[in-house]
C-alpha positions in Angstrom: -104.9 43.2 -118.2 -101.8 44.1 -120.2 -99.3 47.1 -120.3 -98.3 48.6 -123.9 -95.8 51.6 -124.5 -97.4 54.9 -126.1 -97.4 54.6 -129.9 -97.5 50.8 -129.1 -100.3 48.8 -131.7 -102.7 46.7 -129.7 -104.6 43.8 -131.1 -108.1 43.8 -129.8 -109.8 40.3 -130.2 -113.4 39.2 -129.7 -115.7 36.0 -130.1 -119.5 36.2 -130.6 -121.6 33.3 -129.7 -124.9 31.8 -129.7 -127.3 30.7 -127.2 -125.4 27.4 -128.0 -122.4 28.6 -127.0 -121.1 28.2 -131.0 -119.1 30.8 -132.8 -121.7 32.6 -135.3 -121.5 35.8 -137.3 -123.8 38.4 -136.1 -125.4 40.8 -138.0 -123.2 43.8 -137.4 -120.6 44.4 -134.9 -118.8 47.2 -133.3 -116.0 48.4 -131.6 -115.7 51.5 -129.5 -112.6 52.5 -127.5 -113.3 54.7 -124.1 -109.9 56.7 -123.7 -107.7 57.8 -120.5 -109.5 61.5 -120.8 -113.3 60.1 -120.7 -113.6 61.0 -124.5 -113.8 57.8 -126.9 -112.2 56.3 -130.5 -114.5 54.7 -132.9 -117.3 53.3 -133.0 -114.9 50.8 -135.9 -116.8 48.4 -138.0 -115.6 46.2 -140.6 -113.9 47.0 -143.0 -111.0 48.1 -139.9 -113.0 45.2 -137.8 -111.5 42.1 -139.4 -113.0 38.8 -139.2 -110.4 36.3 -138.5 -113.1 32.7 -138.9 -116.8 32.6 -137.9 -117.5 34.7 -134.7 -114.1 35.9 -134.3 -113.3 39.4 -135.1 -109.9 41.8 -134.2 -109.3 45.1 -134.1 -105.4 46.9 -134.8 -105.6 50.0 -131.6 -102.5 52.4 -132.3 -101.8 54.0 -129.1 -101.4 57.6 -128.8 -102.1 58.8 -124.8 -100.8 57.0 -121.7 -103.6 55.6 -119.4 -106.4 52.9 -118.8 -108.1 52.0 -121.7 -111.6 50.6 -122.2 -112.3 48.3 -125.3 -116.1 47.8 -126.0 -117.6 45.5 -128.4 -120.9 45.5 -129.2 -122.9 42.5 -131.8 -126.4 42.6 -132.9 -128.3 39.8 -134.0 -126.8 37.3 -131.7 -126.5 40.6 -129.3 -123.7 40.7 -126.9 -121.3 42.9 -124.9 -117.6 42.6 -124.6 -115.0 44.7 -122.7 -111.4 43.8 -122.2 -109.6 46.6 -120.4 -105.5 47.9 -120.8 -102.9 50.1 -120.1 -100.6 52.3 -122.1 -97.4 53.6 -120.2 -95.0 56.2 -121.5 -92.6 53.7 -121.2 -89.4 55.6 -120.6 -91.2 56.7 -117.0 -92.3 53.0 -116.9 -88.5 51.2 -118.2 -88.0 50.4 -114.4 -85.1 49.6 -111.9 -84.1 46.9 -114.2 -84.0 46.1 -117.9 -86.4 43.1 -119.1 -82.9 41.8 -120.1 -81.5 41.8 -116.6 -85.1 39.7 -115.3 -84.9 37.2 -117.8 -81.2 36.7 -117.3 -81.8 36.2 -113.3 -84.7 34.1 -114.1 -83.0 31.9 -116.7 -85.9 32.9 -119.0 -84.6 32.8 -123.0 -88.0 33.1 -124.8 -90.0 36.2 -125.9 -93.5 34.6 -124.8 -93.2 35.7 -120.9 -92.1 39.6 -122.0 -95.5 41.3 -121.5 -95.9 39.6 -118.3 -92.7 39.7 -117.1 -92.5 43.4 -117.8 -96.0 43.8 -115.3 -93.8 42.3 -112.7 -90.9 45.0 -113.3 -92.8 48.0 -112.8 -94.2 46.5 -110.1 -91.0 45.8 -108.3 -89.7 49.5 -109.2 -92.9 50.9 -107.0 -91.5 48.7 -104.1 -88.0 49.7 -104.2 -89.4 53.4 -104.6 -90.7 53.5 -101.2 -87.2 52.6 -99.5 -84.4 53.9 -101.8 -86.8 57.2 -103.2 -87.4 58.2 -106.7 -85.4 55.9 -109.3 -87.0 56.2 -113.0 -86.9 59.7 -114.6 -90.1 61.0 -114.1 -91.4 64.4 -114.4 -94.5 65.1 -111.3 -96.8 68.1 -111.4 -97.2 69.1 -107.4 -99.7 71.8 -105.8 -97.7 73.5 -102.6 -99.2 76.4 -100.0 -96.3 78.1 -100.1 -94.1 79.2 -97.0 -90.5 79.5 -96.3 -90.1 76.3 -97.8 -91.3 73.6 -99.9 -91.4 69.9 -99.6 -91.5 67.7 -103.0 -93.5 64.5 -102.6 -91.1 62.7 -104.9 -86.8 62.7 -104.8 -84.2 62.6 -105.9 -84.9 65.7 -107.5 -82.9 66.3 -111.2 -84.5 69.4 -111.8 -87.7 72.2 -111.7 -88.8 72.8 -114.6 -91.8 75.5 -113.7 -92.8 77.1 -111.0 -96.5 78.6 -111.5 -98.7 80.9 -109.0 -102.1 79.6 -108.7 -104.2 82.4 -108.1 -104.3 85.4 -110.4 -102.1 88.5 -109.6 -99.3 86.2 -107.1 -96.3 86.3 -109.1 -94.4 82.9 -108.4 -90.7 83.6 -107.9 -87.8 82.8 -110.3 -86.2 79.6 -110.4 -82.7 81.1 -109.8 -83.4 82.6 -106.7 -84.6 79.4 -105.4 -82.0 76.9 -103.8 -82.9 73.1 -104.7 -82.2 70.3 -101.7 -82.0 67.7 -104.6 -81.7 64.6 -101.9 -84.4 66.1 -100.0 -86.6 67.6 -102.7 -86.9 70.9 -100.5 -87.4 74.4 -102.2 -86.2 77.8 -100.8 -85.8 80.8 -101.3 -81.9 81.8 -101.4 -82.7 85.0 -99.7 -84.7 83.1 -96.9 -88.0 84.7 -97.5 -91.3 83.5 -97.8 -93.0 82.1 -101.1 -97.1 83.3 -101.5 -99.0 80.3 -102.7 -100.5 78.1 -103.6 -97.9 77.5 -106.2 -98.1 74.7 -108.9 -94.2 73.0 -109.2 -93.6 70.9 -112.1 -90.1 68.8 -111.2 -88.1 66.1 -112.7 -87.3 63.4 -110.1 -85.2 60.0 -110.2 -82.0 58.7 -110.3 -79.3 59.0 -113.3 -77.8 55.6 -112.8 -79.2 53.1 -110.6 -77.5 52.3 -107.5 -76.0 48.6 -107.4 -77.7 47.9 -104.0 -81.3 48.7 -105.2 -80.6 47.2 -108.6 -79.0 43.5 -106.7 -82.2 44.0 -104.2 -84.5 44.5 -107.0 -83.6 41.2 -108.6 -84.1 39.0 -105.6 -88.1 40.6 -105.6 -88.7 39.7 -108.8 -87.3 36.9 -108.6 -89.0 35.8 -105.1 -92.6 36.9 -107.0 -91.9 35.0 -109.9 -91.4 32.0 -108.5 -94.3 32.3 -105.3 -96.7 33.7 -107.8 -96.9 31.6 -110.7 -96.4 28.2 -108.4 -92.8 27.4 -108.6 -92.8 26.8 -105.2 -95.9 25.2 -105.1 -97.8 25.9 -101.6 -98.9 22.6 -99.8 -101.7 21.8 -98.1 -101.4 18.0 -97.2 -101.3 16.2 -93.3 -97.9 15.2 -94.3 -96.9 18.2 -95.9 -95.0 21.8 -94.6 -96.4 25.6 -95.1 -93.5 26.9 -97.4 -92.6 30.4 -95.9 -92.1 32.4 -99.2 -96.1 32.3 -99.9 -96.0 35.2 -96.3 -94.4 37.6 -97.3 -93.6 39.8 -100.9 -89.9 41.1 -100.0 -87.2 39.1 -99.0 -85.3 40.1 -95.9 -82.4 40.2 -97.6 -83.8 42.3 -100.0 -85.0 45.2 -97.3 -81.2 45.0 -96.1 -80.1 45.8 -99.1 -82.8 48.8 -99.7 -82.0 50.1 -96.3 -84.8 51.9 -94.2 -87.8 54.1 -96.2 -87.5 57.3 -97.2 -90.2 60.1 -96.7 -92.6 61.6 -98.7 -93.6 59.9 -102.0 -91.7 58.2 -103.7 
C-alpha cells in the first residue's frame, strides 16, 4: 500500500486473465473508487480506462480528500475482481521530523526509485518520536472536553486554538481571550479561575516550529536502524554455526531513546 499527497495523480493498474492464467481482453471492464467518506468515484470505463497491451488496463486517480482509498475493478466476460488499496495524506501534516532529503543523505541513497517507500518509513518514524518528545509536525486536532476548571489537550506543543465551540445548545463556550493557554502542557483555563460548562468541542494547532536537533539526530538513527533490519541489510541468520544479530529485537536504538528523553503524556 502506498501514500500520495492530496491533489497527488495516482496510476491505478490492473491485469485480467484467463482460466489459463494468460492476459485476455474481457468484454467490458470497470473501475470504481470507494472514497475516505464511504461515498464513491466512478464507475470509469474506457475511454478514461486505458488499455496499455492485452489484459492490462490503468486508470489516472487525481486526489482530492486525504484518507484510505479503495480501488475496485470489475471485468466481465473473463469475470474478475480486483482491489488495490491507498492512502492520501495532506502532506504538510504528513512532511515529518525529517525531510526525504535528510533520509536519503543518512542512508547514502542518490536515486528517486526508493522515494515512496522511503517516505512510508518517515512518517512512521515521526509517530515514534511523537510519543517521547510530544507533538512535532504542524497539525491542527479537533478534541471533545467535559469541561471544568481546566482542560487537558491530548496533543502538545500547542501553537494555537483556533475555536472553542459549546456542544449542547444554549451553553455559550467562553472567549478565547479570557482563556490562558499552557502551550508546553496543552492545558486551558480560564484567566479568571472559573469553571468552563461543557462539553466543549476545541479545535487547536499543535507541533513544533523548528525541530529540535536531539529529536531530529535521534530520528535518523530509527530510520536508519529500520532500513537496514527491515529490508535485510543485516540479514538475520539462522545457521548451527551462525549468531542471532540483535538489531532484528528491537525497533529503537538505545541511543536513540537517550537522545528522545523520557515520554511525554497525553497524545502525542
Amino acid at each position: 500500500m502506498s501514500t500520495h499527497g492530496v491533489g497527488a495523480v495516482v496510476t491505478l493498474t490492473t491485469e485480467v486473465r484467463d482460466f489459463a492464467d494468460q492476459l485476455v481482453d474481457p468484454a467490458a471492464i470497470t473501475l470504481t473508487v470507494l472514497l475516505p467518506d464511504g461515498t464513491t468515484a466512478g464507475p470509469f470505463t474506457a475511454p478514461q480506462v486505458v488499455r496499455d497491451s492485452a489484459g492490462a488496463y490503468h486508470y489516472d486517480f487525481a486526489t482530492t480528500v486525504p484518507g484510505r482509498h479503495i480501488a475496485r475493478w470489475v471485468s466481465t466476460t473473463p469475470t474478475g475482481v480486483d482491489e488495490e488499496s491507498f492512502d492520501v495524506a495532506a502532506m504538510w501534516a504528513e512532511a515529518g521530523v525529517i525531510s526525504l532529503g535528510e533520509a536519503k543523505a543518512q542512508l547514502n541513497i542518490t536515486g528517486r526509485d526508493q522515494d515512496e517507500e522511503l517516505q512510508g518509513f518517515v512518517r512512521a518514524v515521526t509517530e515514534v518520536c511523537e510519543r517521547y518528545a510530544g507533538a512535532l509536525a504542524r497539525t491542527v486536532h479537533t478534541q471533545r472536553v467535559e469541561g471544568g476548571r481546566g482542560i487537558a489537550l491530548n496533543h502538545f506543543p500547542i501553537l494555537s486554538v483556533t475555536s472553542i465551540t459549546a456542544v449542547w445548545p444554549g451553553h455559550v463556550p467562553p472567549a478565547l481571550a479570557d482563556l490562558d493557554v499552557d502551550e508546553t502542557t496543552g492545558v486551558i483555563q480560564r484567566k479568571d479561575g472559573g469553571r468552563m460548562c461543557g462539553p466543549l468541542i476545541v479545535t487547536y494547532l499543535a507541533g513544533r516550529p523548528a525541530i529540535p536537533p536531539n529529536v531530529r539526530l535521534a530520528a535518523l538513527i530509527i530510520l536508519q536502524h529500520l532500513w537496514e533490519t527491515q529490508r535485510g541489510q543485516v540479514a538475520p541468520r539462522f545457521g548451527a554455526d551462525d549468531t542471532w544479530d540483535p538489531r532484528f529485537g528491537f525497533a529503537i536504538p538505545r541511543r536513540a531513546l537517550e537522545l528522545l528523553g523520557e515520554r511525554v503524556g497525553g497524545i502525542a
